[in-house]
N, C-alpha and C positions, 0 to 999 in steps of 0.2 A: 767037780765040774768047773765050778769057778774058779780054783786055783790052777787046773789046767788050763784053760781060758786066757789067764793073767798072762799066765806063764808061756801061753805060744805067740800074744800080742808082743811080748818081750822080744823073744826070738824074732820075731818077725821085722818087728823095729829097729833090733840091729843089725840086720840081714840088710835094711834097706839103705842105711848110715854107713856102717862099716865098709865097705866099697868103693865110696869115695875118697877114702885117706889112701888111696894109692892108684885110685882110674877116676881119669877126667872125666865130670856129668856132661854126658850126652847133650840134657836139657834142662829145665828145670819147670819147677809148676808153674813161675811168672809168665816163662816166654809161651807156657804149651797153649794159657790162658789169654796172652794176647793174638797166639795166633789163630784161635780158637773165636775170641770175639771181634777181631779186625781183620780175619780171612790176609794178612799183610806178612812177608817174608820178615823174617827178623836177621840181624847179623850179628853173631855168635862164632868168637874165633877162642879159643883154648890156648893159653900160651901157659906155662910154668912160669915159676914166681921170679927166677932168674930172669927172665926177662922182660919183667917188668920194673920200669923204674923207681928204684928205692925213694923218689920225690913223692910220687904218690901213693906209695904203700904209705911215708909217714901223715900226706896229708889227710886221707880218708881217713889216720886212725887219729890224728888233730881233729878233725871237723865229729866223727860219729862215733867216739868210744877212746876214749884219752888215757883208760885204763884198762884194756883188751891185753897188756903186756901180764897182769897182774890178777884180775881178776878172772871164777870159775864160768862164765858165764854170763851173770848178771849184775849191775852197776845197783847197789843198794842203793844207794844215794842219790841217784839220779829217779830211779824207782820214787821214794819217796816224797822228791822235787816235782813228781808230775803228778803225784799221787792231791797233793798240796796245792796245786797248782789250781784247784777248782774247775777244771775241764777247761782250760786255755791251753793253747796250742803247745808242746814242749817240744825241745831237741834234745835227743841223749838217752834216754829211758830206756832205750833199743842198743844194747852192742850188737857189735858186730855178728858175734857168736848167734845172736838169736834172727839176726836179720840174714844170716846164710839158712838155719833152720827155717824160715816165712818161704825167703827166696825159693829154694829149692823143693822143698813138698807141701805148703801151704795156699791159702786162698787167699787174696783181698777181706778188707774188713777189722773189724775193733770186739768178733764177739767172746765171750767167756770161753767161750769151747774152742775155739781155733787159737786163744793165748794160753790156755790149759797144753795143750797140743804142743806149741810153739816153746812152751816150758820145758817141757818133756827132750823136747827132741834136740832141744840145747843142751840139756843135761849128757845127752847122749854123745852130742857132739863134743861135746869136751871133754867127756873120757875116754873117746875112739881116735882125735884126732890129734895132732900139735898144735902151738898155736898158728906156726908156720902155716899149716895145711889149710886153717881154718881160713886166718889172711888169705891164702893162694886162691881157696876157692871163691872167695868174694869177690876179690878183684875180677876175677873173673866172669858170674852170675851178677852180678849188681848192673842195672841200666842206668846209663850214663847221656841217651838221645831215647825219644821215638823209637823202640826197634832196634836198637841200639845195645848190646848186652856186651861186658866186658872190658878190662884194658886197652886189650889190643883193636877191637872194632872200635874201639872210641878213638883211640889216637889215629888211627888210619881214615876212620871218617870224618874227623871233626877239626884234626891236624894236621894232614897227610905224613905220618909217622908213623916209625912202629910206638911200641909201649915203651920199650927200652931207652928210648933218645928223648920223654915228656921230658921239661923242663920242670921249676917249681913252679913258675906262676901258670902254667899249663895244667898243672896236677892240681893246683889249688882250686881255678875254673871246674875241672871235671868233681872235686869234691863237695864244689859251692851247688851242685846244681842236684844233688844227688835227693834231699827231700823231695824232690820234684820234677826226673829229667823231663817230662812232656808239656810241662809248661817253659823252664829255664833254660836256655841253651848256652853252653861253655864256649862255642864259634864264635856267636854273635852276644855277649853277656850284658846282661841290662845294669843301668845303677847299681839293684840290689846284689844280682850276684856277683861284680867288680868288688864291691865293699864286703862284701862276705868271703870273697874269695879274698881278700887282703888280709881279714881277720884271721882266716884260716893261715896264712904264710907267717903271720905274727906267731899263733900256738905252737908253729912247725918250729918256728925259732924258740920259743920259751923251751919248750921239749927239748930241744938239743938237737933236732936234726933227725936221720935215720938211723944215728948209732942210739935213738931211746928205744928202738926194733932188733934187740942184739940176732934174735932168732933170723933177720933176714942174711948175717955173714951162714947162716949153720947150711948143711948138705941135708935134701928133702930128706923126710924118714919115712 
């Protein structure tokens, strides 16, 4: 019975994974949860990876995951840096990979059970998906404003553009501000996120640009 059990929670888990490496998420848990506690419309527009600008595909993976090219999942190192850290604040601990698994079917919060979960479902993600796809769905699911979900709603709200025409120091705004769009806004950018966003266009240059994203020349799979 318990091996059955294991065995259709599997099933099930990839039934709910699998599907997105080739049909765009509806929704996801973030937005269902704010619209859920702020009763407030959200803006959520779907665009493929093509048409979002290669400035900010490289700056998000500059700013939150500097080895998503390379790594299955999870940045041991960065794990260990926060681990070390004595409960002070870190940036990094979270790739990408894991923060589309939060995004997408998880809740708010730091507890054991929802990063057990978050573990899981990143493992999942990286064997069902490319990294392309993984990227594509981020950029897309990550909030960027208030209500705010995705590329393309962020460049049209907070730019009047599409996604495809951000600039760098545009992409870098929108990546400086991503620990915290509802406090930080990339329109109106404070000191901190000006200088953060600088940093970030520094890494974008150490990195070599978008050609350190080879997967973004390839065709979706």
């Amino acid at each position: 019975m318990i091996i059955f059990s294991m065995i259709s929670a599997v099933i099930v888990s990839v039934l709910l994974v699998l599907p997105w490496r080739w049909i765009a998420p509806p929704t996801s848990a973030f937005m269902l949860a704010e619209i859920w506690q702020t009763d407030n419309a959200i803006d959520y527009r779907w665009v493929p990876l093509a048409q979002i600008s290669p400035q900010l595909a490289i700056a998000i993976v500059a700013s939150e995951d500097q080895k998503f090219p390379e790594h299955y999942g999870f940045d041991m190192d960065s794990i260990l840096d926060a681990l070390s850290s004595k409960g002070k604040r870190t940036r990094g601990a979270s790739t990408i990979s894991q923060q589309v698994a939060k995004n997408l079917y998880l809740w708010g919060g730091r507890s054991y059970l929802r990063k057990g979960v978050e573990a899981y479902l990143t493992l999942l993600i990286e064997s069902l998906w490319s990294k392309r796809r993984i990227l594509e769905v981020y950029l897309n699911v990550a909030e960027f404003a208030p209500g705010v979900y995705g590329a393309e709603a962020a460049a049209q709200h907070l730019f009047s553009k599409s996604a495809n025409r951000l600039t760098l120091y545009e992409s870098s705004l929108l990546a400086a501000v991503l620990p915290n769009p509802k406090r930080m806004y990339a329109a109106s950018p404070s000191d901190y996120v000006r200088g953060r966003a600088q940093d970030i266009r520094q890494e974008v240059r150490q990195l070599g640009g978008p050609g350190y994203l080879p997967f973004l020349r390839l065709n979706p799979m």
